[in-house]
C-alpha positions in Angstrom: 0.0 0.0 0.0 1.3 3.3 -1.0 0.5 6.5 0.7 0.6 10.2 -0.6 0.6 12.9 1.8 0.6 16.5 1.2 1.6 19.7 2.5 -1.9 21.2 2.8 -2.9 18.4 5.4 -4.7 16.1 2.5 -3.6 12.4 2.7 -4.8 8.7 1.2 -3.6 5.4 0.4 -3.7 4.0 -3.0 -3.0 0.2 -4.3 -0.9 1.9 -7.4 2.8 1.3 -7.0 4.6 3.9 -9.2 7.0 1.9 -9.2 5.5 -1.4 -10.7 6.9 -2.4 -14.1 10.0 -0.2 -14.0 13.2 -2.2 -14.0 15.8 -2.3 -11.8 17.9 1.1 -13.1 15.1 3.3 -12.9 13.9 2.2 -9.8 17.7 2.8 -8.4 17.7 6.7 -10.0 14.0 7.1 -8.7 16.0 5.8 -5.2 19.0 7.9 -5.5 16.6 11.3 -6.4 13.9 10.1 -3.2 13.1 13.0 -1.2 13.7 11.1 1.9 15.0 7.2 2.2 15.4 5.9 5.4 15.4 2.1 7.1 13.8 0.7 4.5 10.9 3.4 3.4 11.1 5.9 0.2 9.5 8.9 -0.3 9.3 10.4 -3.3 8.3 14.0 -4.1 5.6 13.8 -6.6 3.8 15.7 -9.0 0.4 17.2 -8.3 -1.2 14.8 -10.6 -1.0 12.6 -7.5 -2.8 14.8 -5.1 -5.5 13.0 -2.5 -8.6 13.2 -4.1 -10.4 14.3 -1.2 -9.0 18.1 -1.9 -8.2 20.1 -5.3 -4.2 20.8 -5.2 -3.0 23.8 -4.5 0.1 25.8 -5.9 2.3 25.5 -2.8 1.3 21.8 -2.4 4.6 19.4 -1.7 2.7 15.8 -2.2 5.0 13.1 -1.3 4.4 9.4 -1.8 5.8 6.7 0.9 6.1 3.2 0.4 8.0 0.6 1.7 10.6 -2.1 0.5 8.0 -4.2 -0.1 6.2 -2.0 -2.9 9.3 -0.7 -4.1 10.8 -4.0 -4.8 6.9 -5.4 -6.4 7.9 -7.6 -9.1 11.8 -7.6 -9.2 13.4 -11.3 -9.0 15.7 -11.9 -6.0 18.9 -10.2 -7.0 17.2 -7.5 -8.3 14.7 -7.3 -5.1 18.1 -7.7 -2.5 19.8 -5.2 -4.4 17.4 -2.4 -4.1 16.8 -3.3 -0.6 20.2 -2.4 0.5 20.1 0.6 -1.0 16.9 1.4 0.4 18.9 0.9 4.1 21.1 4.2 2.3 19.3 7.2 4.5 19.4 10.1 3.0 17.0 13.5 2.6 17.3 15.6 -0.4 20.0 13.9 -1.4 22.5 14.8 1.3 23.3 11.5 3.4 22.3 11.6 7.1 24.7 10.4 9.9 24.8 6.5 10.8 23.7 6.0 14.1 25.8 5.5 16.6 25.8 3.4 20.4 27.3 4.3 23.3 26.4 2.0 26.2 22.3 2.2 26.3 22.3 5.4 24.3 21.3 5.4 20.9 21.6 8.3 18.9 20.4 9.0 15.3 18.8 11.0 12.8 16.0 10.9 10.7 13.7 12.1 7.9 11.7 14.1 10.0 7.6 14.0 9.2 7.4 17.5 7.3 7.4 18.6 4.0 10.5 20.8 4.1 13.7 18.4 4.2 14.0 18.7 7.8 15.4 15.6 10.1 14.7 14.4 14.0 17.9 14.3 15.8 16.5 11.3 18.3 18.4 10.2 21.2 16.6 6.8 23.1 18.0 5.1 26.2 16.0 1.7 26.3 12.5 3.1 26.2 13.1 6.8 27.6 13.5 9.4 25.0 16.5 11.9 26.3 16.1 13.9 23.2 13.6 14.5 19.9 14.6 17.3 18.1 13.4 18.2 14.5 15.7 20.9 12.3 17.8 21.4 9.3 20.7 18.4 8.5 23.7 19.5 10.0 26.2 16.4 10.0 28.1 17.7 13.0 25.4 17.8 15.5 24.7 14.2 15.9 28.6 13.8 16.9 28.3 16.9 19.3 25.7 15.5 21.0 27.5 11.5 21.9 30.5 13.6 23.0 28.3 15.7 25.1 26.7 12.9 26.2 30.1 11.1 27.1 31.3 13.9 28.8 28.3 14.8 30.9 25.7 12.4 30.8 22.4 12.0 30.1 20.8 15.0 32.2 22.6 17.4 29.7 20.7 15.8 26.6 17.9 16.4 28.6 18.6 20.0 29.4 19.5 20.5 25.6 15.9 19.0 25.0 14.1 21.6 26.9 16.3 24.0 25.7 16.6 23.4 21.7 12.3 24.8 21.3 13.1 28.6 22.8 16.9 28.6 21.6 17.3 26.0 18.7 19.5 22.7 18.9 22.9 24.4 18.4 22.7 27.3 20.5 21.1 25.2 23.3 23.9 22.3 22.8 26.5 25.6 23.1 24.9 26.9 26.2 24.9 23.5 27.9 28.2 23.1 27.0 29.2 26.2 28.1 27.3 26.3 31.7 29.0 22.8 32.0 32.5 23.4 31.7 34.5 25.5 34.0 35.6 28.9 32.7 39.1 29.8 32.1 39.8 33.6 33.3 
C-alpha cells in the first residue's frame, strides 16, 4: 500500500505502485533522487497529478508518496529485489546522506527524515524506552557527533537539558549553552 501525503494536510492510500513495471535502473535513480530514504521506506516527491482526491491541489502543495521495501521491490526477482533493498537501508534526505547511528552504552543516537514537508530531520536520542532527546531541524552532520560527545562527557541529564532548551533557543545554540554552563571557565 502506498500513501501520498501533502503539505496542505490532505492524505490517502492508494494500491498503485509507481513503481510497478519499472526495472531495476530506474527504480535505483527514482532511489537515489527520493526525497527522503530511510530504514527501509522511500519517499518520493511527486507531482500534483497525484494529489488525495479528497481536496483540489493547491500551488504551494509538496505531495509526497511513501512506500515501503515491499512495494518498491513489487515484481523484481531476488537479485534484483536484494539489491534495491540495500540501497533502500542508504538514509538520506534531499539527497544529502544523514549520519549512521551510533551506540554508546544504552544510548542510541540517530537521525532521521523528520515527518514534514520541508527536508527537515529528527535528531533522536533513546536510552532503552526513555526518549533523552527528539529534536526536529535542518541536516547538520556535525550535531549528531556533538551530542554523543556531550553525552560522554556529561551524561544524560545534559541531553535532557539541551531538550528543553533546543524549542526557545534552537538545537545548536542550546547544545552551546549547555556546553558552556558545564564546563568550568578559564579567566
Amino acid at each position: 500500500m502506498v500513501t501520498i501525503s501533502c503539505s496542505c494536510g490532505s492524505a490517502s492510500t492508494t494500491r498503485t505502485n509507481p513503481l510497478r513495471g519499472l526495472p531495476l535502473a530506474d527504480r535505483v535513480d527514482l532511489v537515489r533522487a527520493a526525497y527522503s530514504v530511510h530504514a527501509g521506506f522511500l519517499t518520493l516527491d511527486v507531482d500534483a497529478s497525484w494529489h488525495p482526491s479528497a481536496d483540489e491541489p493547491r500551488e504551494d502543495c509538496v505531495v509526497l508518496l511513501d512506500m515501503d521495501a515491499l512495494d518498491a521491490t513489487e515484481g523484481l526477482d531476488e537479485p534484483d529485489a536484494r539489491s534495491l533493498r540495500n540501497l533502500l537501508e542508504i538514509a538520506h534526505v534531499r539527497g544529502r546522506l544523514l549520519p549512521q547511528p551510533v551506540e554508546v552504552g544504552t544510548a542510541r543516537f540517530r537521525v532521521a527524515p523528520a515527518d514534514e514537508f520541508d527536508g527537515t530531520v529528527t535528531y533522536l536520542v533513546l536510552d532503552g524506552a526513555t526518549t533523552l532527546l527528539e529534536q526536529t531541524g535542518p541536516l547538520d552532520r556535525g550535531v549528531l557527533d556533538e551530542l554523543v560527545r556531550l553525552y560522554r562527557a556529561f551524561g544524560t541529564a545534559a541531553l535532557v537539558q539541551v531538550d528543553g532548551l533546543a524549542p526557545r533557543l534552537g538545537l545548536r545554540t542550546a547544545m552551546d549553552g549547555v556546553l558552556r554552563a558545564r564546563t568550568p571557565s578559564v579567566a
